[in-house]
N, C-alpha and C positions, 0 to 999 in steps of 0.2 A: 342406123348401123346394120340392120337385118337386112337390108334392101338387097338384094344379089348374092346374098350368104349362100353356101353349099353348104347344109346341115345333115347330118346321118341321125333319123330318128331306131332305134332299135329298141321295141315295144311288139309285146305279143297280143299285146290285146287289141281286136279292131276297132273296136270302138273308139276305144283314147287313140289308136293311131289315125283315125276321121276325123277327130275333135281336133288334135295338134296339127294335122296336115294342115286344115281347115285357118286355125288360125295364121302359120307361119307363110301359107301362101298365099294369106291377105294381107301380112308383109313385106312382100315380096320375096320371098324364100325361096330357093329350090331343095324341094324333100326328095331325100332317098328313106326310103324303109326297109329295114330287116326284121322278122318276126321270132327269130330267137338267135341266139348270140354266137353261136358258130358262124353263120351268114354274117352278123352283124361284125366280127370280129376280120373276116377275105374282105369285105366290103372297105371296112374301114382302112385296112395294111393295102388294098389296091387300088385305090380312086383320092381325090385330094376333096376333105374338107375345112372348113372353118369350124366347125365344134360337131362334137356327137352329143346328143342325148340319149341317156344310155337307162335303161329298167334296170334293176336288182334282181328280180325274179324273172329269169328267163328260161326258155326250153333249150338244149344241150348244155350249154356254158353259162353258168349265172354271169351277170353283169358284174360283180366284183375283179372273177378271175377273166371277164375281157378287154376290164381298163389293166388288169394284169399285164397280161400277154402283148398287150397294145405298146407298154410303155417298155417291158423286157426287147421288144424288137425297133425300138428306140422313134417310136409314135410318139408324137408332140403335139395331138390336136386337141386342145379342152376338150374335157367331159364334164357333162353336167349329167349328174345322174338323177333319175327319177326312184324313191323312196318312201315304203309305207314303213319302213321303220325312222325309228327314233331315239333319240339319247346319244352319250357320249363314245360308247363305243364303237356305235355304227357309223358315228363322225369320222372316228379314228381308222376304224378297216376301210373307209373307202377311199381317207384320203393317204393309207399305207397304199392300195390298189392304186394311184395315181388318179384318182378323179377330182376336179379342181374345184368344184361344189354341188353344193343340192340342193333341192327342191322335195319334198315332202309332199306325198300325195295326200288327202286332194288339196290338187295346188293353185292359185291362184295365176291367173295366165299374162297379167300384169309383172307381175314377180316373175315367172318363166319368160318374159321378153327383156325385164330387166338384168336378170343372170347373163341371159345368154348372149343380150349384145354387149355386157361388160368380157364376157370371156374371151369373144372374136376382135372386138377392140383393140383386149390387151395384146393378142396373137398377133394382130396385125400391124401392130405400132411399129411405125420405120424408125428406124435409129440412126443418128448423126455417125456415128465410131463405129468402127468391129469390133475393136476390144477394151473393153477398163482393166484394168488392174489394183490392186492392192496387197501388198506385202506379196507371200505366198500363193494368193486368189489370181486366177485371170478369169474372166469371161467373155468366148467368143459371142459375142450377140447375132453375127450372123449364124453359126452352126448350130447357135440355142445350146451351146456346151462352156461348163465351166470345169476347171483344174485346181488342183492345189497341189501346187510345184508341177512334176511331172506325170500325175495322179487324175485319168477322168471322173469326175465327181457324176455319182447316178442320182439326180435331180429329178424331182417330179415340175410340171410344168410353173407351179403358181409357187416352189422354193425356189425353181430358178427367176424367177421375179422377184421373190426377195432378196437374195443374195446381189441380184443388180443392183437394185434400190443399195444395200445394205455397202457394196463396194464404190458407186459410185459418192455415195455419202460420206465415204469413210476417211482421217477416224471421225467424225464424228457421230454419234447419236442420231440413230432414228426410232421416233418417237411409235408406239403403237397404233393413235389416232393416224397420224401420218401411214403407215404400211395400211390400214384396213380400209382407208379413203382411196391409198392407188392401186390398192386389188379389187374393192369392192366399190367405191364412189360413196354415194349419199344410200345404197341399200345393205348395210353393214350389218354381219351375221355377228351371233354373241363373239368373246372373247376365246369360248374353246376353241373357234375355228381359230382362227390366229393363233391360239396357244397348240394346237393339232401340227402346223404348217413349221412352224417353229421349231417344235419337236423333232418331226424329218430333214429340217435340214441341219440342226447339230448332229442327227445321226447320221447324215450322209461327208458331212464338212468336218467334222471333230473326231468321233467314235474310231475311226479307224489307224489316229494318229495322236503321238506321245503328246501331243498340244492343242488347248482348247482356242480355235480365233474368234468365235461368236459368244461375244456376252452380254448376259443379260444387264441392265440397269433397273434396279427394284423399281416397281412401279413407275417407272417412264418411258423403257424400250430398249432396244438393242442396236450394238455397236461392234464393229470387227476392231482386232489388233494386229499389231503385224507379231 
């Protein structure tokens, strides 16, 4: 799945930018590099890639505020971000900043192959239909843009995969085993992350209107209503 990727690596450090170059162009990869996040952010808004890998700690623009800016100017390209922090909150602001997961330095380059060609995978997946619908919901699959009623819904890249899954399913139940298998396959992050992803899109789907359509089923998963 990496074989001819266009990946934007943005890392300030040369060394680990040698070490990653090193491995992704012995998978056939074409690397761009940026070395602090202002560059990494013109780079990313002007050129086409299949995922970024994005540092935390960057010179001008931290890597949080440039999956920011990325997804505010309506960038849809995973990010996998690189990360010496840890715990749940850092889960949580990165995937408020749009980042679609992480890796945890020091990180194992196995796991960084498996991320990353699950992220390009998903981005690249051809789809049968342009649109599904349910009740209130629509989802252009070509535009990568969803609605509720007449209303654009501001989706990060991997809620807008769940709410696909979640409309084409719909009504019924899908199961949580099910959503962490078609985001993440056989290398499946604890339950925060799911619980994180989830969170954002009842706040992007519900929160803003007198009606809740995502609900939960205790301990089994979630299911839209009309």
């Amino acid at each position: 799945m990496l074989k001819n990727a266009q990946v934007l690596v943005v890392e300030d450090n040369e060394e680990l930018q040698g070490i990653i170059a090193d491995f992704l162009e012995m998978k056939g990869v074409d690397v761009d590099f940026a070395d602090n996040g202002e560059l990494g952010l013109k780079l990313a808004l002007d050129s086409h890639f299949d995922a970024i890998i994005l540092d935390v700690m960057l010179p001008k623009i931290d890597g949080l505020e440039v999956a920011k800016r990325l997804r505010a100017q309506s960038c849809a390209t995973p990010i996998l971000m690189l990360t010496a922090l840890d715990g749940k909150q850092s889960l949580l602001d990165g995937f408020s900043a749009g980042v679609d997961d992480f890796v945890t330095k020091p990180f194992d380059f196995d796991e960084l192959e498996v991320r990353l060609s699950a992220l390009i995978k998903r981005n690249r997946k051809e789809v049968a239909v342009s649109k599904v619908r349910f009740g209130e919901i629509t989802v252009d699959l070509g535009k990568h843009q969803a609605y509720r009623g007449e209303i654009a819904l501001n989706l990060m890249p991997v809620t807008f995969q769940i709410l696909t899954k979640l409309v084409k399913s719909a009504p019924d139940m899908v199961s949580r085993d099910e959503l962490i298998y078609d985001l993440w396959g056989n290398d499946a992050p604890d339950n925060d992350v799911l619980r994180s992803h989830i969170y954002n899109l009842r706040h992007a789907l519900d929160k803003p209107f007198g009606r809740a359509l995502l609900i939960t089923v205790p301990r089994a998963g979630f299911r839209l209503e009309k």
